[in-house]
C-alpha positions in Angstrom: -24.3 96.9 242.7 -27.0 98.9 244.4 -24.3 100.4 247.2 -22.8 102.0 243.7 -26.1 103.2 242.7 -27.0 104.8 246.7 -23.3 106.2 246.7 -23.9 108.4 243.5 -27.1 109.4 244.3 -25.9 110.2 247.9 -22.9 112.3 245.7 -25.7 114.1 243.7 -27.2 115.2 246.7 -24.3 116.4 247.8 -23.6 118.6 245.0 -24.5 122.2 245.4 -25.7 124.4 242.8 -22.6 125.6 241.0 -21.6 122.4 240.2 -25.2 121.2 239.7 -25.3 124.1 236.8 -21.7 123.6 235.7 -22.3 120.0 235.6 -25.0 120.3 233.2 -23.4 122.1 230.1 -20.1 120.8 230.4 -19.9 118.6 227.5 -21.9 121.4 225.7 -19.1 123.6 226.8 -16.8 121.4 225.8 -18.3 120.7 222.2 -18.8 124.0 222.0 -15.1 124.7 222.2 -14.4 121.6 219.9 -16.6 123.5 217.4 -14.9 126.8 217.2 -11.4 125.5 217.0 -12.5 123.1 213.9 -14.0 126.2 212.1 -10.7 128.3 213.0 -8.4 125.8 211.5 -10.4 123.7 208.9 -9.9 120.5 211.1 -13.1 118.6 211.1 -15.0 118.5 214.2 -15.0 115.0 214.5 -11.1 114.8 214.6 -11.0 117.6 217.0 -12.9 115.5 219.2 -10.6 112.9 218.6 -7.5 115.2 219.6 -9.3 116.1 222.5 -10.0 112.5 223.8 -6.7 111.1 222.6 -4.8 114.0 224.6 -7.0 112.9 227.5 -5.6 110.4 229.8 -3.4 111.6 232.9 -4.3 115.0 232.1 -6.5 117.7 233.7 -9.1 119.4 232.0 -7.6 122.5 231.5 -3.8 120.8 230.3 -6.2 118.9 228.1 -7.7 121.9 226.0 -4.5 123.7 226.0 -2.4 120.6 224.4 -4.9 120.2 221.8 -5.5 123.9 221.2 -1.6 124.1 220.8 -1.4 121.0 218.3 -4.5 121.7 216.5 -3.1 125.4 215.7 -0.1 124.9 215.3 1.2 121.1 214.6 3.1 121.0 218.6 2.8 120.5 221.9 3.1 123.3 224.5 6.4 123.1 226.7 5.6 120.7 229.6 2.8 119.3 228.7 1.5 116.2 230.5 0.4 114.3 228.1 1.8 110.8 227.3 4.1 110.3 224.1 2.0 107.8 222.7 -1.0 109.6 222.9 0.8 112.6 221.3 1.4 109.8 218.1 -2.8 109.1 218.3 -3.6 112.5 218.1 -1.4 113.2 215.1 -2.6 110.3 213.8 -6.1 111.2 213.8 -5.2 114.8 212.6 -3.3 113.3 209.2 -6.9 111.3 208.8 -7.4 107.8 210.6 -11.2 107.6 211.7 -10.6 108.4 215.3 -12.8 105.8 216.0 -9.9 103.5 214.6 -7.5 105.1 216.8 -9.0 105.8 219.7 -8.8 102.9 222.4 -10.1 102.1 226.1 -13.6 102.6 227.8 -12.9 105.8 229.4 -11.2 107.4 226.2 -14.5 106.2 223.5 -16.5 107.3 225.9 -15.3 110.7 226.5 -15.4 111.2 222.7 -18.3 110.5 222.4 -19.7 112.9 224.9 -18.2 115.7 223.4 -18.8 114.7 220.1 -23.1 114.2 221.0 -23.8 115.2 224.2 -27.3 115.8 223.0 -27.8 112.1 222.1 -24.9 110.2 224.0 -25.9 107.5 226.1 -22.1 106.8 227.4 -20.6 107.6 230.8 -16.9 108.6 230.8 -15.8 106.5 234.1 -12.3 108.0 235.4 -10.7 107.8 238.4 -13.2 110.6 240.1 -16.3 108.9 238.9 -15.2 105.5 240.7 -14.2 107.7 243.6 -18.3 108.6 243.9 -19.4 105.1 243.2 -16.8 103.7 245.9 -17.4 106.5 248.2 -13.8 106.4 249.2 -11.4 109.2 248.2 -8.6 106.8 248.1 -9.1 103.4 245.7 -6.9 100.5 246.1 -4.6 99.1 243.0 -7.0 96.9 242.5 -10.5 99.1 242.2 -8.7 101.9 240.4 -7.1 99.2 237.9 -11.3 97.8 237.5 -11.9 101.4 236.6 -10.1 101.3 232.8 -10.6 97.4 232.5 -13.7 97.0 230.3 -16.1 94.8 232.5 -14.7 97.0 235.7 -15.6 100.2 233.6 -18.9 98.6 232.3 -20.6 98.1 236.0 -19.8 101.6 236.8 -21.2 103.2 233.4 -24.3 100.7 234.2 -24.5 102.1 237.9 -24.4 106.1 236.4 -27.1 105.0 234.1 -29.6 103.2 236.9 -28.9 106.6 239.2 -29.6 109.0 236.0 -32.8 107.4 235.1 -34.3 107.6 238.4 -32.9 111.2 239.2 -34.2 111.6 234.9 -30.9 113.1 233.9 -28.9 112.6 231.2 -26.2 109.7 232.7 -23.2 112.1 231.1 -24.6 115.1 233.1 -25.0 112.9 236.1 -21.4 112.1 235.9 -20.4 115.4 235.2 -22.3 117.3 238.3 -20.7 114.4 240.5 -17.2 114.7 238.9 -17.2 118.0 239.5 -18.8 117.6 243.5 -16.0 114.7 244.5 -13.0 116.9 242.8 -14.0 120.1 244.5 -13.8 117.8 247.8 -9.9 117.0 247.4 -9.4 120.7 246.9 -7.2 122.6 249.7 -9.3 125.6 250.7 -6.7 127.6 249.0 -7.1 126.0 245.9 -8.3 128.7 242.8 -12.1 126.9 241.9 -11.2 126.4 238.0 -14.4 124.6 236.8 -13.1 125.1 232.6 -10.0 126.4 231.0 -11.1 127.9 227.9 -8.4 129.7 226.1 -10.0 132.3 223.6 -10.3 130.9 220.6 -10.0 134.3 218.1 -11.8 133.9 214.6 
């Protein structure tokens, strides 16, 4: 357990100070976006959350805020979207009124939810592939450790390690896990690669 805690804190120290800042606000960023599109459409925020997190899995960020941007306003999904059919069904569910606490399932999913929906007050890690990339220190998991990640007891240890590393680093564990999402994905880039850090679209009032 304490290798995972010396890999993320080795992964925070790696982190330079882009992603140390970006990594700070972006779940404020994020509920921030979740805000203006529920006051442009009359959705409540927590269900935009819930669009948001339901939309979530398999998808980057920026595919992520466009699909639900695109459903939100306008009841589809933009051409070529990413996102799995039966999280499509979730979403809509949430938006015709289930809690999306009652639709919403998995570790990774609640707890990305609940980041946006709090990150003032959340006490929840979202653990995704990247995250158990920093805790592993290995760029490449095996079936077996990336298949831990989204099993609950799997997902547990690693939201436990974030927590142990943000306490003595005294961060907030989601911020923690955003500044080292953002330093192990900026790793697998090709130099080439553009540096998106969040796709916004402009929400107009």
């Amino acid at each position: 357990m304490r290798t995972l805690d010396k890999n993320l804190a080795d992964w925070y120290h790696k982190a330079n100070p882009k992603q140390r800042k970006d990594g700070h606000t972006w779940y404020q960023d994020a509920h921030r976006f979740a805000r203006g599109l529920s006051r442009i459409t009359g959705l409540e925020f927590p269900r935009v959350v819930g669009v948001i997190a339901a939309l979530s899995p398999r998808c980057a960020w920026s595919e992520n805020v466009h699909a639900a941007l695109t459903l939100v306003r306008t009841g589809k999904l933009p051409k070529g979207t990413p996102v799995l059919p039966l999280n499509v069904i979730k979403a809509r569910e949430i938006m015709a009124g289930k809690p999306p606490l009652s639709v919403l399932k998995g570790s990774k999913v609640l707890a990305f939810y609940d980041n946006i929906l709090s990150p003032k007050t959340s006490q929840r890690v979202t653990v995704d592939v990247h995250a158990a990339r920093a805790a592993y220190n290995k760029a490449t998991l095996t079936k077996s450790e990336e298949s831990r990640v989204f099993r609950v007891q799997g997902n547990i240890e690693l939201q436990q390690a974030y927590k142990r590393t943000a306490k003595r680093l005294n961060l907030r564990p989601h911020k923690l896990q955003a500044i080292i999402w953002l330093a192990v994905r900026d790793s697998l880039r090709k130099p080439k690669d553009p540096q998106l850090h969040l796709f916004y679209p402009e929400v107009e009032e």
